[in-house]
MOPAC internal coordinates of N, CA, C and O (Angstrom, degrees):
PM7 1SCF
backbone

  N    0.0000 0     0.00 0     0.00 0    0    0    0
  C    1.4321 1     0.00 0     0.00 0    1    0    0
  C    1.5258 1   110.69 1     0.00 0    2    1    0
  O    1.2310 1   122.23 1   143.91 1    3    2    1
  N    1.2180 1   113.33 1   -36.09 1    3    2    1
  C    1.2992 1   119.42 1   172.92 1    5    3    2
  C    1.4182 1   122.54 1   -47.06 1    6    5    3
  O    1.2310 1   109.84 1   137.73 1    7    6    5
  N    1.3634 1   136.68 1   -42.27 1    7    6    5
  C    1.3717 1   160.26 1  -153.80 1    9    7    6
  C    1.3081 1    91.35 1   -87.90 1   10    9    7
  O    1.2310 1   120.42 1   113.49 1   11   10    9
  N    1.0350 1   116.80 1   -66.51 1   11   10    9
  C    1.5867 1   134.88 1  -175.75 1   13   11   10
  C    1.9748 1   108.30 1   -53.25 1   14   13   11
  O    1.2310 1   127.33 1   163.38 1   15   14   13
  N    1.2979 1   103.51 1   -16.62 1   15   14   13
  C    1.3501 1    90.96 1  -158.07 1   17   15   14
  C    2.0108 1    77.73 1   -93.24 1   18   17   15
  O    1.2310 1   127.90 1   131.39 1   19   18   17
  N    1.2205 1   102.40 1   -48.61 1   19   18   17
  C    1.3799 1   125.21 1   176.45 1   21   19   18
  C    1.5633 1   116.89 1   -18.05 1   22   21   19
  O    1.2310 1   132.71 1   109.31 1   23   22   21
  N    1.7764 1    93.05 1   -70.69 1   23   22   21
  C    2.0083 1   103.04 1   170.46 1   25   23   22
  C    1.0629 1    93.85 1   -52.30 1   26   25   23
  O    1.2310 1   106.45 1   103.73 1   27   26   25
  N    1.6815 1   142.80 1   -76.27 1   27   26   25
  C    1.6600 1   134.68 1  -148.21 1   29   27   26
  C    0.9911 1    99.53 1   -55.63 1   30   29   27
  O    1.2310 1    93.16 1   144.13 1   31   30   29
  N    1.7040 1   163.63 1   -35.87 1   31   30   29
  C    1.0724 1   176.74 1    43.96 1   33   31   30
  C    1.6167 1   100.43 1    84.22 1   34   33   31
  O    1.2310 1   123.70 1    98.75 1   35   34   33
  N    0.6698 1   110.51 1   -81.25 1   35   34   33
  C    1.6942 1   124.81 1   175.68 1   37   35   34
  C    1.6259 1   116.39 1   -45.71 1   38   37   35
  O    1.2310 1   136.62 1   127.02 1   39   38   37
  N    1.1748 1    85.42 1   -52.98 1   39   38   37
  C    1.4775 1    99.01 1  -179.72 1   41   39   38
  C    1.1887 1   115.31 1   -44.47 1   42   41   39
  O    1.2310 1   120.55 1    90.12 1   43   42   41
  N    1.2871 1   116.55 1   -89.88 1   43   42   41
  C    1.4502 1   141.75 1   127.38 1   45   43   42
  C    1.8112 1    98.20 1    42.14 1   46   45   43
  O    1.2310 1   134.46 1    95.49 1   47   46   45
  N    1.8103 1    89.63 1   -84.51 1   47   46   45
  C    1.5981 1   131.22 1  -168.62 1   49   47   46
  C    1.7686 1    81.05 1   -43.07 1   50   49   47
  O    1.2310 1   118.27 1   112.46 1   51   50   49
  N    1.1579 1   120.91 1   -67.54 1   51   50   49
  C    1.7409 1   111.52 1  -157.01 1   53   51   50
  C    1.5075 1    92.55 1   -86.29 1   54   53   51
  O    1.2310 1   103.73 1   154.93 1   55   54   53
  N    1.4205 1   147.55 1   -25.07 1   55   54   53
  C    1.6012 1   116.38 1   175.93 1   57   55   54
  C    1.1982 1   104.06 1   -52.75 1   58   57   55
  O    1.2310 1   107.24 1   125.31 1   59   58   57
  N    1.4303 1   141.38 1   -54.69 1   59   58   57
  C    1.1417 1   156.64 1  -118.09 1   61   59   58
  C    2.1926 1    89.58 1   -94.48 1   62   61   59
  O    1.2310 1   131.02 1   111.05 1   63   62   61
  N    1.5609 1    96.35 1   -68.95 1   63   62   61
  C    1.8352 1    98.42 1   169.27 1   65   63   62
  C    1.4237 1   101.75 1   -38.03 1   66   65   63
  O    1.2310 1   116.98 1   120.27 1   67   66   65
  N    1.1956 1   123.35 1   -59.73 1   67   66   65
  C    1.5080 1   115.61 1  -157.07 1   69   67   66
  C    1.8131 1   127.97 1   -75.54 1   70   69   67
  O    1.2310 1   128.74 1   161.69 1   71   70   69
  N    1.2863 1   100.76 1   -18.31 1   71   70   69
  C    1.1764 1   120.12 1   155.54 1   73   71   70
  C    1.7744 1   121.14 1   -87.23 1   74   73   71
  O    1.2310 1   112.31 1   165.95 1   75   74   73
  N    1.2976 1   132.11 1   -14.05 1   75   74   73
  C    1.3530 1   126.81 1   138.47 1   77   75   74
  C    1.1419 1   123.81 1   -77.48 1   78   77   75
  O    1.2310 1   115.50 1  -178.62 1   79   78   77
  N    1.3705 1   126.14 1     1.38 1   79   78   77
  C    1.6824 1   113.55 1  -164.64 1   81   79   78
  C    1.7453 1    84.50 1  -110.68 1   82   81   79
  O    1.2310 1   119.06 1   144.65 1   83   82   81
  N    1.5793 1   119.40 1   -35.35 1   83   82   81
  C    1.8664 1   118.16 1   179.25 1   85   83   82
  C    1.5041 1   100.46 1   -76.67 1   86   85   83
  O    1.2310 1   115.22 1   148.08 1   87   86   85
  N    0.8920 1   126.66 1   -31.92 1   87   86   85
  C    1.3832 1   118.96 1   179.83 1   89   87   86
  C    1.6655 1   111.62 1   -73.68 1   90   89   87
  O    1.2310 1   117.90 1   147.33 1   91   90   89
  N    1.4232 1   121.60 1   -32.67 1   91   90   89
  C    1.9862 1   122.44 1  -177.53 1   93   91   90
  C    1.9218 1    77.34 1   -86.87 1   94   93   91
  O    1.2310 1   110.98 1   145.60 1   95   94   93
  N    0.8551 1   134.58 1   -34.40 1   95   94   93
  C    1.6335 1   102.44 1  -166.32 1   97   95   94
  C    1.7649 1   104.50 1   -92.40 1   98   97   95
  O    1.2310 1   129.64 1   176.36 1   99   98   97
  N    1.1171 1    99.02 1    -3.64 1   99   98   97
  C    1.8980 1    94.86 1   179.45 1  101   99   98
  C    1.1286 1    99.11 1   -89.90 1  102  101   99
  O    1.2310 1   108.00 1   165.81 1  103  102  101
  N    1.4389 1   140.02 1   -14.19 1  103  102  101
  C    1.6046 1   120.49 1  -112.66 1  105  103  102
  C    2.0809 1    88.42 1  -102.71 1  106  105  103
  O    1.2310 1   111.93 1   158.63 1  107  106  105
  N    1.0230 1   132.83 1   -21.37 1  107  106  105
  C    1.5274 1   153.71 1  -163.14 1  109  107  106
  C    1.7222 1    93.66 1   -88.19 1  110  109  107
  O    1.2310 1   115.34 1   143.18 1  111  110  109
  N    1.2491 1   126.45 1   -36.82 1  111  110  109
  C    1.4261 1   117.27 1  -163.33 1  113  111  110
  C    1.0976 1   122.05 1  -110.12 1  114  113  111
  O    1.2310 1   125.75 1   -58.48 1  115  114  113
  N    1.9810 1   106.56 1   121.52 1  115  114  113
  C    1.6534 1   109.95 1  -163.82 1  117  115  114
  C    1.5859 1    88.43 1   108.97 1  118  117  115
  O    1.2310 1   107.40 1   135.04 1  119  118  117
  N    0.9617 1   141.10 1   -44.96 1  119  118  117
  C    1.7895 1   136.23 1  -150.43 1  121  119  118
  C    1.4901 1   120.91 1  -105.49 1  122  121  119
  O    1.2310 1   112.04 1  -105.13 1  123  122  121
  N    1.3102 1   132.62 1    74.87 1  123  122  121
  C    1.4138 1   113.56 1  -154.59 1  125  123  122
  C    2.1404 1    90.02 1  -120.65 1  126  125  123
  O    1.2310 1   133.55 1   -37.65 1  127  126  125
  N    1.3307 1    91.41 1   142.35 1  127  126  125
  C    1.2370 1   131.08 1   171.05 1  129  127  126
  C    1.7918 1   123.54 1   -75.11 1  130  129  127
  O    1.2310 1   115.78 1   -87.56 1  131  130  129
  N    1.2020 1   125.62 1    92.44 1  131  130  129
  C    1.5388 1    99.75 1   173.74 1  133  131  130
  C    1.6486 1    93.26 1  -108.59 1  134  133  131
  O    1.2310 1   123.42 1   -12.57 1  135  134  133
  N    1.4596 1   111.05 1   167.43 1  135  134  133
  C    1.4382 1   123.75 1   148.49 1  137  135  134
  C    0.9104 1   113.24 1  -108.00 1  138  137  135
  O    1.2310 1   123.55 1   -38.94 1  139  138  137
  N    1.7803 1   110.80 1   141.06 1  139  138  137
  C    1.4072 1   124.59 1   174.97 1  141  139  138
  C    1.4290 1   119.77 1   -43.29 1  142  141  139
  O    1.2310 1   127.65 1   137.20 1  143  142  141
  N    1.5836 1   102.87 1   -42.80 1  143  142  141
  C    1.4275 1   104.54 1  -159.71 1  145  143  142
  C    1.6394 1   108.96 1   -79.51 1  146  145  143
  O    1.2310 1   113.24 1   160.65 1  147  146  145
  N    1.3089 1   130.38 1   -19.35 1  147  146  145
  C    1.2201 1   126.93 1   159.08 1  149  147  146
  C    1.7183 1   123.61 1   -42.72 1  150  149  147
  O    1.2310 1   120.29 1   127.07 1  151  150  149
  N    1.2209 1   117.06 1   -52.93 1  151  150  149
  C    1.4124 1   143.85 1  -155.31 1  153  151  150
  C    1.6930 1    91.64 1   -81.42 1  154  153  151
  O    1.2310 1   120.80 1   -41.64 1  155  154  153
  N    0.9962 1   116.07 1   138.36 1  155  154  153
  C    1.3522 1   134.10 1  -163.08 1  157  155  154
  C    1.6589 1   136.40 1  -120.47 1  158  157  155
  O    1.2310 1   113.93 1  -122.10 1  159  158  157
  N    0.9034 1   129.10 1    57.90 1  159  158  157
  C    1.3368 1   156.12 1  -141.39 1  161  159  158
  C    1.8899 1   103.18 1   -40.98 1  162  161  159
  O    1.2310 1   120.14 1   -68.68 1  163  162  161
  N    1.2020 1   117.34 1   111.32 1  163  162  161
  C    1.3729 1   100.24 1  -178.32 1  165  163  162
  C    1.8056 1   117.53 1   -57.34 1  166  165  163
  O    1.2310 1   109.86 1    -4.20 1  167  166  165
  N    1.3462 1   136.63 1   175.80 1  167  166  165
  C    1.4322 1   120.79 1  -162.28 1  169  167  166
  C    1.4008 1   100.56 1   -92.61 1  170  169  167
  O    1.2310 1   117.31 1   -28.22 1  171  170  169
  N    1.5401 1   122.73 1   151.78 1  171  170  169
  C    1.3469 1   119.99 1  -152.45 1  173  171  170
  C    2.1139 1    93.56 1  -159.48 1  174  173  171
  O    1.2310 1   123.32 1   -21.35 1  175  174  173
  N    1.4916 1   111.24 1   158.65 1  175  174  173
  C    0.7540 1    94.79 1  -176.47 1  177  175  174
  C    2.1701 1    99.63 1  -120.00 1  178  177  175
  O    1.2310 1   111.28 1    -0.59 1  179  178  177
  N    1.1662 1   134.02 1   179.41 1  179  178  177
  C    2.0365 1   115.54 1  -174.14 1  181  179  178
  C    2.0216 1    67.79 1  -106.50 1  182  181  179
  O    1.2310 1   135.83 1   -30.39 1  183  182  181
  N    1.6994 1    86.96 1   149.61 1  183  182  181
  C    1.1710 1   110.45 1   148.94 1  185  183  182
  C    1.5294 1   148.39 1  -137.85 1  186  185  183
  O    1.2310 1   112.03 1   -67.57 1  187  186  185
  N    1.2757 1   132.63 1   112.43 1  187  186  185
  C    1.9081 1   108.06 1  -137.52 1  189  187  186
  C    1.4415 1    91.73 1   -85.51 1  190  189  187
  O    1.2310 1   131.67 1   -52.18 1  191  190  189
  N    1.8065 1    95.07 1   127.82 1  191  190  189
  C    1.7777 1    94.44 1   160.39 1  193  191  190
  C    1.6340 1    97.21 1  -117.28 1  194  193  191
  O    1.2310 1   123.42 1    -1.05 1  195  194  193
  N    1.1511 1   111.04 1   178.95 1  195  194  193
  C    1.3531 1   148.46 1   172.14 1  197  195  194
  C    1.3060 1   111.76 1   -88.87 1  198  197  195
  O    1.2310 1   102.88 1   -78.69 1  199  198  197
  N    1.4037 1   149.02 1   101.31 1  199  198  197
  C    1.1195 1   159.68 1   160.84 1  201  199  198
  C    1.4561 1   123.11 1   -41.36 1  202  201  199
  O    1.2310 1   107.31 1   -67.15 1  203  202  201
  N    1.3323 1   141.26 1   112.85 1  203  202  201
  C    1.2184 1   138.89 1  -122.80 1  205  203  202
  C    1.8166 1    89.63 1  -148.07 1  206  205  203
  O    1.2310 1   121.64 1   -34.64 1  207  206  205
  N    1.2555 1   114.46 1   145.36 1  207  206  205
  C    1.8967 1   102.11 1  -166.30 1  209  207  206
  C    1.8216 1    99.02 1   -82.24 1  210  209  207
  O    1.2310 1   128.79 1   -51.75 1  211  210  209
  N    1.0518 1   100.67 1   128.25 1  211  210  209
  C    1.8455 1   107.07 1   170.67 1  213  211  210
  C    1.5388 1   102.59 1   128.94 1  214  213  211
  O    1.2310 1   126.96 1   144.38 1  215  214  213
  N    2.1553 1   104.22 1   -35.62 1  215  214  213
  C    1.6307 1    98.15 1   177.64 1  217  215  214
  C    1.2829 1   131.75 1   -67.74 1  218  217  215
  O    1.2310 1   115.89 1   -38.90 1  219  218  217
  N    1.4770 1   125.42 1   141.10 1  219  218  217
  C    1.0865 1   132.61 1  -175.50 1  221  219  218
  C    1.6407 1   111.86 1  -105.74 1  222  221  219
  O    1.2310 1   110.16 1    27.54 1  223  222  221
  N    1.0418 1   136.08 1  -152.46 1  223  222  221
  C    1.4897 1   120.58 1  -168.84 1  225  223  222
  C    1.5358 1    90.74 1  -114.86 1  226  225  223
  O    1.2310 1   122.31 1   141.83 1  227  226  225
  N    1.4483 1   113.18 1   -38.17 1  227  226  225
  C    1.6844 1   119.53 1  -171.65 1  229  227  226
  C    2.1570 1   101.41 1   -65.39 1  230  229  227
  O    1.2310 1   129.53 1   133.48 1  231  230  229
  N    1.6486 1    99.24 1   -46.52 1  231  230  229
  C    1.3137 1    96.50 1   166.74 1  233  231  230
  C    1.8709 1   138.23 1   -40.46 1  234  233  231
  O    1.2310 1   134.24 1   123.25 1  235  234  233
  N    1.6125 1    90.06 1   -56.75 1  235  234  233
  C    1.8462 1   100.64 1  -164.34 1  237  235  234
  C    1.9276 1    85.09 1   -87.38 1  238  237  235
  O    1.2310 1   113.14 1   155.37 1  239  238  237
  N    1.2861 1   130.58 1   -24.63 1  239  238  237
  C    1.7211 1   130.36 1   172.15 1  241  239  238
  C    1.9319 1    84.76 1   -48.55 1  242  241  239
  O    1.2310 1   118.88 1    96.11 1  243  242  241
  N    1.5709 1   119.75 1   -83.89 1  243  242  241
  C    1.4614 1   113.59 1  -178.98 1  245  243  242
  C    1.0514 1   118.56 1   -24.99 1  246  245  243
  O    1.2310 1   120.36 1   105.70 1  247  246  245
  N    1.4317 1   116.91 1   -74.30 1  247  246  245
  C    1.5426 1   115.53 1  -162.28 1  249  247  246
  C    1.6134 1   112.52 1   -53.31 1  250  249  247
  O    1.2310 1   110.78 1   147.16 1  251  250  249
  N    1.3102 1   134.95 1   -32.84 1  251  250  249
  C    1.4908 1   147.42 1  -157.65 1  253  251  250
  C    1.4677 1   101.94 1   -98.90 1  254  253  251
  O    1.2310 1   120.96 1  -173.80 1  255  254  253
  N    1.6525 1   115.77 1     6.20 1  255  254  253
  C    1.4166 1   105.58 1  -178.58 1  257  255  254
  C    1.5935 1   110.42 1  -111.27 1  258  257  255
  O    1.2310 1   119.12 1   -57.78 1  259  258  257
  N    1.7428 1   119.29 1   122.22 1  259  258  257
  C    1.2579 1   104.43 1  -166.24 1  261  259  258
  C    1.7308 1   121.32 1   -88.93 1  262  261  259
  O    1.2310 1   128.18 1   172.24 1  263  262  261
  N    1.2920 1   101.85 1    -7.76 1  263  262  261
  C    1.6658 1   105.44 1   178.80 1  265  263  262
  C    1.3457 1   108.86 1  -107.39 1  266  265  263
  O    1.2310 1   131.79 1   -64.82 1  267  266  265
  N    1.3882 1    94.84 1   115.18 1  267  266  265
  C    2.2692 1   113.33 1  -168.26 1  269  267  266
  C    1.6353 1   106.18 1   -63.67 1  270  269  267
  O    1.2310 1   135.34 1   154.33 1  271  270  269
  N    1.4308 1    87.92 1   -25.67 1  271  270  269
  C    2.2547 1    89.33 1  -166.50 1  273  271  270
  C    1.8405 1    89.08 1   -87.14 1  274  273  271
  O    1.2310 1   117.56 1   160.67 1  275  274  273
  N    1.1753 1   122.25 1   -19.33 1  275  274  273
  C    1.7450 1    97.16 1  -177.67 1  277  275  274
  C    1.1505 1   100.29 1   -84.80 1  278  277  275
  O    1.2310 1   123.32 1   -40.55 1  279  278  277
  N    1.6328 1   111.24 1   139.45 1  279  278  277
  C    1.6260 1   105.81 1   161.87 1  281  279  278
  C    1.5575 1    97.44 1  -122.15 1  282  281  279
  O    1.2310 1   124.86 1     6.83 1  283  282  281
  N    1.2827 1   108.28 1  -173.17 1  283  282  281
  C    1.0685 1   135.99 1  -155.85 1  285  283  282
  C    1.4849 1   125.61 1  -146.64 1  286  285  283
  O    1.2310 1   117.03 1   -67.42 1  287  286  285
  N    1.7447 1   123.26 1   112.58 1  287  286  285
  C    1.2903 1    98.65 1  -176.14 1  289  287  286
  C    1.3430 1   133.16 1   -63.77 1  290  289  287
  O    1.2310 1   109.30 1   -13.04 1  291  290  289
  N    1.5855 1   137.66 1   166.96 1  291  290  289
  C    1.2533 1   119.67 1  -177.17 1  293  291  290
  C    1.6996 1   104.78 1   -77.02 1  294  293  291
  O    1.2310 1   108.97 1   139.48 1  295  294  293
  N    1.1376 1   138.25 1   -40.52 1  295  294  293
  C    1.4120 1   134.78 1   172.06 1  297  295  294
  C    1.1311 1   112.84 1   -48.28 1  298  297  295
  O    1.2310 1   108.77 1   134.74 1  299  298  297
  N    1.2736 1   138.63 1   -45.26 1  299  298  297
  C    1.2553 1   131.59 1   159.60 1  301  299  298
  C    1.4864 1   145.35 1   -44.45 1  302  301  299
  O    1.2310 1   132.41 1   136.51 1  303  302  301
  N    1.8120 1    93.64 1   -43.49 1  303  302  301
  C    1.7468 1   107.16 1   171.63 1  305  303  302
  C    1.8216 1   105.89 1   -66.08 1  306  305  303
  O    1.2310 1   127.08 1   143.20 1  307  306  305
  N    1.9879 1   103.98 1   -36.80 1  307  306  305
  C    1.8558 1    91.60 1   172.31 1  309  307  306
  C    1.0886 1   105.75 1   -60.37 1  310  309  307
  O    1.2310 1   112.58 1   133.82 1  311  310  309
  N    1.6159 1   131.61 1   -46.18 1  311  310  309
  C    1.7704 1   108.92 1  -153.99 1  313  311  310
  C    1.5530 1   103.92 1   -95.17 1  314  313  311
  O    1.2310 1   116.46 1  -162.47 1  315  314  313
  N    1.3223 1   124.33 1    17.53 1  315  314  313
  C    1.2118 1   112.00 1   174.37 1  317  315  314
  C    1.9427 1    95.00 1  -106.82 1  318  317  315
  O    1.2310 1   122.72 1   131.50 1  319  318  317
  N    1.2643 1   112.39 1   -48.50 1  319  318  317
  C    1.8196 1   101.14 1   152.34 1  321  319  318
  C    1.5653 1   122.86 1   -24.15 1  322  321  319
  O    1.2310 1   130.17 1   119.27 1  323  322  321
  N    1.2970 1    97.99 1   -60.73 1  323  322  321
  C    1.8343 1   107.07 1  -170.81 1  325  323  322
  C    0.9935 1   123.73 1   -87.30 1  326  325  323
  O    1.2310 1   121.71 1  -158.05 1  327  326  325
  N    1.9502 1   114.33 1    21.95 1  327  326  325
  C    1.7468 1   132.53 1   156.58 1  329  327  326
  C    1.0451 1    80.36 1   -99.83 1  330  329  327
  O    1.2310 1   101.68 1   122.95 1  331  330  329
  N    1.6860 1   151.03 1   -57.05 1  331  330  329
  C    1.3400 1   117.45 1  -114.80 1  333  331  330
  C    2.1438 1    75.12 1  -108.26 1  334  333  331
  O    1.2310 1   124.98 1   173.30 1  335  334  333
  N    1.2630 1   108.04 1    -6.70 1  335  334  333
  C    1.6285 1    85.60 1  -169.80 1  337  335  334
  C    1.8300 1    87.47 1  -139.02 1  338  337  335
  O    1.2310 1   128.88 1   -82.03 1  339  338  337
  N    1.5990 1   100.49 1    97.97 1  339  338  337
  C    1.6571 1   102.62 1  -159.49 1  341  339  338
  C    1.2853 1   108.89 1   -81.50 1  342  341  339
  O    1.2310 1   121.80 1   141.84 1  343  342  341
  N    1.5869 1   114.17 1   -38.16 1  343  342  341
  C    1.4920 1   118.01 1   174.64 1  345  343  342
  C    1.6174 1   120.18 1   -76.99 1  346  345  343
  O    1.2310 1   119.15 1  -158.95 1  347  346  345
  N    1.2913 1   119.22 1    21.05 1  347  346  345
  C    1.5971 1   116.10 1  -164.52 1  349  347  346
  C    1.5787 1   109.78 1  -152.74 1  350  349  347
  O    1.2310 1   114.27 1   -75.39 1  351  350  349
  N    1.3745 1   128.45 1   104.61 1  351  350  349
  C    1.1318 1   139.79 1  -178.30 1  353  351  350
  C    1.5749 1   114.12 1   -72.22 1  354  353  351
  O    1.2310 1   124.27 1   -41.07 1  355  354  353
  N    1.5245 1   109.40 1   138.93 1  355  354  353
  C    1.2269 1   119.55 1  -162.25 1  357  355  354
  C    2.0890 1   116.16 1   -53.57 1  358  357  355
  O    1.2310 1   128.95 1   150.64 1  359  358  357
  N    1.2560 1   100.36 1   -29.36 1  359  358  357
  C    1.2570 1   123.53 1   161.71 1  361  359  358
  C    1.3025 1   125.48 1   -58.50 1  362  361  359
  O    1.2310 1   118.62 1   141.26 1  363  362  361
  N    1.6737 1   120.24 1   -38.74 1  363  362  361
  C    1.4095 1   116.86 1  -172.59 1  365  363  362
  C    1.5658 1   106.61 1  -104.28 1  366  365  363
  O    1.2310 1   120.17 1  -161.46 1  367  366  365
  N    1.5432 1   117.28 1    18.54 1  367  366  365
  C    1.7700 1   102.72 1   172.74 1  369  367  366
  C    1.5044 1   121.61 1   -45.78 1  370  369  367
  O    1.2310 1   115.44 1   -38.65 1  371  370  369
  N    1.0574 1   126.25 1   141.35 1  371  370  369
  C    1.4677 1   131.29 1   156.05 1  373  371  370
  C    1.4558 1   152.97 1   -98.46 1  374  373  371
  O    1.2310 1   114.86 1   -73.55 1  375  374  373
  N    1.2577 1   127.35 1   106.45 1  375  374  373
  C    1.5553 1   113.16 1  -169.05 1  377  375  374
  C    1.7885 1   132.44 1   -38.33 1  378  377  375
  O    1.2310 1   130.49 1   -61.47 1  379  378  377
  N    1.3873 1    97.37 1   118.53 1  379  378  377
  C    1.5542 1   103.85 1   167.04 1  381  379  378
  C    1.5292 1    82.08 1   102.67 1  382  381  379
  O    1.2310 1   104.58 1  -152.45 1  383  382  381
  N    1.5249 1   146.09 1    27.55 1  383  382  381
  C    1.2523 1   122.69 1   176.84 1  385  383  382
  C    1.4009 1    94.15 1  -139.72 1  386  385  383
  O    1.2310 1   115.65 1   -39.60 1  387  386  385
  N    1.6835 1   125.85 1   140.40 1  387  386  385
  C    0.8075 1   143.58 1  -162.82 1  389  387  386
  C    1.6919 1   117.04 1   -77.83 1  390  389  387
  O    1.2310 1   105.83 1   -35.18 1  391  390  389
  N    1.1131 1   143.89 1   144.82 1  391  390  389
  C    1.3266 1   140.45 1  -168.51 1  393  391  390
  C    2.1622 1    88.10 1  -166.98 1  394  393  391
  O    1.2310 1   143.72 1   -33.19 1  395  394  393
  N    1.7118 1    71.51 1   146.81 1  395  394  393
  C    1.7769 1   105.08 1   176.44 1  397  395  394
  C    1.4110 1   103.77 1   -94.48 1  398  397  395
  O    1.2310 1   120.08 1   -62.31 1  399  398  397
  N    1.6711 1   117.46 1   117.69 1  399  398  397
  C    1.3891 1   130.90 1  -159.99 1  401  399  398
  C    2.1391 1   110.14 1  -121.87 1  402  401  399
  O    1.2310 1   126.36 1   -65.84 1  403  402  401
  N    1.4713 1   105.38 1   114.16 1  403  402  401
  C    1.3326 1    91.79 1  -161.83 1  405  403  402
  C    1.8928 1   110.35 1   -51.17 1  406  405  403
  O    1.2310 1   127.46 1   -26.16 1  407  406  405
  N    1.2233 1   103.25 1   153.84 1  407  406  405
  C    1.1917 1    95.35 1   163.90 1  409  407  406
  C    1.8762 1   110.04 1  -122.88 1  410  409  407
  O    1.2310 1   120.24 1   -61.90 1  411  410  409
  N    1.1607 1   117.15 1   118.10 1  411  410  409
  C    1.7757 1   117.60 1  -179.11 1  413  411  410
  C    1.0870 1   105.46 1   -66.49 1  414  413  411
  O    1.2310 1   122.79 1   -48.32 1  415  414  413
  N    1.2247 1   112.25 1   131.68 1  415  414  413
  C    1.8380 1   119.20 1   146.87 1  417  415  414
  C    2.2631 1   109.79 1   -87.53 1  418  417  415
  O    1.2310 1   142.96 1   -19.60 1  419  418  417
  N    0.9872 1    73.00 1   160.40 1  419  418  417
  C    1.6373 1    81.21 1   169.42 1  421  419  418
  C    1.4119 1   118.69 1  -100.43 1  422  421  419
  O    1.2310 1   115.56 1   -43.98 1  423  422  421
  N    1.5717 1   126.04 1   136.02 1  423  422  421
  C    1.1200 1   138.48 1  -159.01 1  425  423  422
  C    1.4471 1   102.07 1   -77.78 1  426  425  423
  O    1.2310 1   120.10 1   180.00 1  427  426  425

């Protein structure tokens, strides 16, 4: 019985290695990390609009931008929103309440 307990023992010992050693070499791929503070906000100026029912932040960001050839990524217009409006996620705006809306200049 001893022997027997021995192999399951072992066994065991390498499922266990081999499932930590596929899991540290998978663990990086598919999963990427940025920090905010790296990423660099092109220069922009806040502008207060009035929240209007149907507007979205990506919407009244369009309408308030006066040069048609600059664009702008959409990750950018949220995190440059979510400096200028720190307590309020781009998702939870509300009608009839005022919010600071980037405005881009062109480089």
């Amino acid at each position: 019985m001893g022997f027997l307990r021995r192999i399951s023992l072992i066994t065991l010992i390498i499922l266990v290695a081999v499932s930590i050693f596929q899991d540290l070499a998978h663990s990086g791929s598919g999963i990427s990390f940025s920090n905010k503070a790296e990423t660099e906000l092109p220069p922009f100026e806040a502008v207060p609009v009035k929240v209007k029912p149907g507007d979205t932040v990506l919407s009244i960001t369009e309408e308030i931008q006066t040069g048609s050839a600059y664009t702008v990524v959409v990750d950018i217009i949220l995190e440059a929103f979510e400096a200028l409006n720190p307590n309020t996620s781009p998702d939870d705006i509300q009608i009839h309440e005022i919010y600071y809306f980037p405005l881009f200049q062109e480089k």
